[in-house]
N, C-alpha and C positions, 0 to 999 in steps of 0.2 A: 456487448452491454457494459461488463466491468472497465474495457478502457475509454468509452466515449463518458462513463458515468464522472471518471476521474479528470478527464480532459477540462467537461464541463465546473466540475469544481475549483479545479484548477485555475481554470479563466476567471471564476470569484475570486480566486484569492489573489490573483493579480490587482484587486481594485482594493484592498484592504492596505492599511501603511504597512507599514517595515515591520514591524513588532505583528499587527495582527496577522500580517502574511506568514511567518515564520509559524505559528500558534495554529492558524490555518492549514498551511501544507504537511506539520506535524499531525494533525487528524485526521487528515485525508489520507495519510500513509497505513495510520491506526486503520480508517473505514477499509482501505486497497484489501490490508493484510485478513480482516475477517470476511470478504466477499471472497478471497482467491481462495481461503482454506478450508471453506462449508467442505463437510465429508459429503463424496459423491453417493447420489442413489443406488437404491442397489437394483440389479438387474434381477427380473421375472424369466426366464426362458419357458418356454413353452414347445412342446413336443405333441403332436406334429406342427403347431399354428407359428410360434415363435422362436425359432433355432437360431442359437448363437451361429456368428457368418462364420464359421470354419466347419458348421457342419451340415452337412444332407443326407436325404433318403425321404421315401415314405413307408404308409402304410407296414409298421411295426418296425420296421429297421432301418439304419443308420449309422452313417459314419461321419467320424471327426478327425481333426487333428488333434493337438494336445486339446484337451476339454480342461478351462479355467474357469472356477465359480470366485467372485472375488467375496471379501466378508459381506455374511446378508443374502447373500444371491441364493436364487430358489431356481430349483427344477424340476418342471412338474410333466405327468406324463397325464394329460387331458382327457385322451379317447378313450381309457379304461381295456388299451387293446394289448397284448401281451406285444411288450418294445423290447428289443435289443439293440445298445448302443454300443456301438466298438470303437474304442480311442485308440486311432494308431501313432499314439505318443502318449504322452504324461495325461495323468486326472489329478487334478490340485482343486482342492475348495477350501477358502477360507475361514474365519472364523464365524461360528452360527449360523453358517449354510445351511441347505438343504436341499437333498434330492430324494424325489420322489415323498415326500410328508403327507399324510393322511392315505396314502397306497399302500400298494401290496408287493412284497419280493416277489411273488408268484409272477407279476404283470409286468416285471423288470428286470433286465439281464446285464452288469456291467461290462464289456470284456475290454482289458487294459494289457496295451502292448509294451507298454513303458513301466513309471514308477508310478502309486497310486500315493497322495499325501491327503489327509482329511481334516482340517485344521479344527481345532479344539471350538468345544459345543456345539459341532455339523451334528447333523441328522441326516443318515442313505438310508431308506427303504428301499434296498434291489442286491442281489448277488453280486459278486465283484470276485471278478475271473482274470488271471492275467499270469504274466511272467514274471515282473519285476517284484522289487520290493514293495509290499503294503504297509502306510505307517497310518496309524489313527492316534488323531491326539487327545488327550484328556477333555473330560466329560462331555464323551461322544457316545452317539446312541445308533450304535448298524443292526437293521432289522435282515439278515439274508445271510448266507453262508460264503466264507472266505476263501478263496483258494491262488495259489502263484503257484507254478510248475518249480524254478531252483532260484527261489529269495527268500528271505526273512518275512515274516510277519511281525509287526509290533503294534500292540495295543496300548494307550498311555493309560492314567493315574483317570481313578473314578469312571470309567467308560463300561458301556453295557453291549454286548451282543446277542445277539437273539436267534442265534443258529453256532453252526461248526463253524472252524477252522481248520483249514487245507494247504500243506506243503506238500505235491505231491514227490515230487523227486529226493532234494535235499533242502533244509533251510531249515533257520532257527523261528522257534516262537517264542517270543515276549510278551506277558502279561503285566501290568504295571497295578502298583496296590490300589487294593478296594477297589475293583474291578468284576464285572461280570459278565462270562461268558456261559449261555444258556446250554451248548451242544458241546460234543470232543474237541478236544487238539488233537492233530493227528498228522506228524511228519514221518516220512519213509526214513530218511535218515538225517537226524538234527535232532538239536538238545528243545527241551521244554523248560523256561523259568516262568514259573508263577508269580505275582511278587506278594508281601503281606496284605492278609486280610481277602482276597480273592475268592470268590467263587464261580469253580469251572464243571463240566463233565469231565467225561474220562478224560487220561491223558494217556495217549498210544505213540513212540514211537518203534516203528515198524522192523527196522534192523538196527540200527545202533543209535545211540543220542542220549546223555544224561539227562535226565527229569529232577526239576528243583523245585518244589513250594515251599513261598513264605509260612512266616509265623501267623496263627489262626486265621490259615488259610481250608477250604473246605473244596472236596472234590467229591463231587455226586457221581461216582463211577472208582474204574478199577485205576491203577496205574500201571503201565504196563513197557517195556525195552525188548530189544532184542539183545542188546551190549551195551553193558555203560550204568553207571553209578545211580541209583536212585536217594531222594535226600527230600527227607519232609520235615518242614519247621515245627517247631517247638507249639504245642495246642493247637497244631494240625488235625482236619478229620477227612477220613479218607471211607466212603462208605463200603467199597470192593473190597480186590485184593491187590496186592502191593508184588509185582514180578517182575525180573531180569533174567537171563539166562548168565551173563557173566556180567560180574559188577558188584560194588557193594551196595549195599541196602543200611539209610542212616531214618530213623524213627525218632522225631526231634521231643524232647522231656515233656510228657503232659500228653503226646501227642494219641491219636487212634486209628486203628485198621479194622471196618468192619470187616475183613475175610481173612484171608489165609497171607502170607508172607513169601512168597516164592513157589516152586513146584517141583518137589524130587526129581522128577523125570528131565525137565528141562532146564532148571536152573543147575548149572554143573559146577558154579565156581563165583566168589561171592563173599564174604563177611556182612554179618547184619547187627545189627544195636540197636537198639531198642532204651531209651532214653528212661531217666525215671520220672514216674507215674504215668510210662505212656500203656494203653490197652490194644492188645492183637484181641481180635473175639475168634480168630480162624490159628490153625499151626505154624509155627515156623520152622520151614524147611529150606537146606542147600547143601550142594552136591560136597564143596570142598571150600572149606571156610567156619572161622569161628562165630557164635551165637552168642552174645552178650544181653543179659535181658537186666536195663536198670534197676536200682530201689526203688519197692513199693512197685510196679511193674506187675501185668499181667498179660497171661497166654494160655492160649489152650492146649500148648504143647509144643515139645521143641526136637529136630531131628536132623541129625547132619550127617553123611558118607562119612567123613575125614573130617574133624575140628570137634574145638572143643565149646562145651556149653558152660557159659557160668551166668550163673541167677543171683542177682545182688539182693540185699537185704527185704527180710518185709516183703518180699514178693510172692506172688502167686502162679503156678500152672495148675491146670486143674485136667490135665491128661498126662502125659510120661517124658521121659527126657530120656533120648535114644542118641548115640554114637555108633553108626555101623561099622565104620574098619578101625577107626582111630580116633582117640580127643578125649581129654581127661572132662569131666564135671562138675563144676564145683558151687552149691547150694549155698547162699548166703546163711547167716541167723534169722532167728524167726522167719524163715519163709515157709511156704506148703506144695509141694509138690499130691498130684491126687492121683497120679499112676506110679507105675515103675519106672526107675534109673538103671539103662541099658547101657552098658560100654562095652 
């Protein structure tokens, strides 16, 4: 159509003088260039009725090769039948995709054998199961629970999830700020960053992995390590309890811990600080490691094996301050301790 339309103009402007011809094929190159670069439409798939050509099956399941939603493209699951689609390569959608929209995760199962990429303002309503790395890009909206056996998870800036996230083996998670995810982070072994502003569930991991949140960042659950540094930003709220078995524990100024701070029994080795004006509403306890509790600062108590306790100005504990083998304590001015000081 575009080249017989330009042919035909073409042969017009062969009938025009010298000057009109010139004036003529200059427009005609103008009209070429806005017919050849309309953005193409975007693609509907439909499941079971209209499948992209790299993939088949019926009645509820199905297999693809790489699955490509280009920007725009939709993918809808029609029969309201519970589907599971397995991409035995890469899932990439463009920008302001969607799959599965106005559905249910329940009726929908991803599983990815490759890498999964979600390109920024996509919409997935389905679970997304795989191996490779999962990256969701900024303000994206995944209704279903996340999981890759040994990759990364990353979540970008303003995106919302509406279930967990699942490393089973090893991999890191990334949160990007102003971010929300409704259910846990939970890597067996890998670091957790939150970034500013975020709100998640718990954050677990299982045997080793540092845990990082940004600045007024909020965690609706406990924080939890087997090994490895825990570190919460500055007007952080954390509504559990904050524990590592070995590691330091950093409580960023302003910041709060609805529960307790570690656990004598299990945490065996550790420094913890406590920023000032931040609030412990539960004890802080560690096996072998010093307690530093900021200015203006409060806890409901403070206890360590081995190290020592110091309470900066203005502060408050409103139970006792215990050293069991070893660790001098040293009480700012103006502060109030409301138990006994044990060394």
């Amino acid at each position: 159509m575009i080249f017989n339309l330009r042919t035909t103009l073409a042969d017009v402007c062969r009938l025009s003088g010298h000057d009109g011809r010139r004036q003529c094929l200059s427009r005609l190159g103008v009209l070429f260039l806005l017919l050849t670069c309309l953005p193409s439409k975007a693609a509907n798939f439909n499941f079971p009725g209209g499948l992209p050509s790299n993939c088949s099956g019926s009645y509820g399941n199905y297999t693809c090769g790489d699955l490509v939603l280009g920007a725009g493209d939709t993918l809808t699951i029609e029969s309201g039948t519970v589907t599971t689609i397995r991409i035995n390569g890469d899932l990439t959608t463009g920008d302001s995709s969607s799959i599965n929209a106005g559905g249910s995760a329940s009726i929908l199962k991803l599983v990815v054998a490759g890498v999964t990429t979600l390109g920024a303002k996509s919409s997935v309503v389905s679970d997304i199961t795989g191996v490779g790395v999962i990256n969701i890009g900024d303000k994206n909206t995944v209704t279903g629970t996340l999981t890759t056996d040994n990759a990364a998870v990353n979540l970008g800036d303003k995106s919302n999830v509406t279930g967990s996230i699942f490393t089973r083996v090893t991999g890191v998670i990334t949160i990007g700020n102003n971010s929300t995810v409704s259910g846990s982070l939970n890597t067996a072994t890998g670091a957790i960053n939150v970034g500013d502003g975020s709100t998640t569930g718990a954050l677990i991991s299982v045997s080793a992995g540092a845990i990082t949140t940004g600045a007024a960042s909020v965690t609706n659950g406990s924080i939890s390590t087997g090994a490895g540094a825990v570190t919460t930003g500055a007007a952080s709220k954390v509504s559990g309890s904050v524990t590592t078995s070995v590691g330091a524990i950093t409580i960023g100024a302003g910041g709060t811990v609805g529960g307790k701070v570690n656990n004598l029994d299990t945490s065996t080795a550790g420094a913890v600080t406590v920023g000032d004006f931040g609030t412990i509403t539960g004890v802080i306890l560690t096996g072998a490691g010093a307690v530093t509790l900021g200015e203006s600062a409060q806890a409901a108590g403070i206890a360590t094996q081995d190290g020592a306790i110091t309470v900066g100005t203005l502060s408050t504990v409103s139970g006792s301050l215990c050293t069991g083998n070893s660790g001098a304590i040293t009480v700012g001015a103006s502060s109030k301790v409301g138990g006994n000081v044990i060394t």
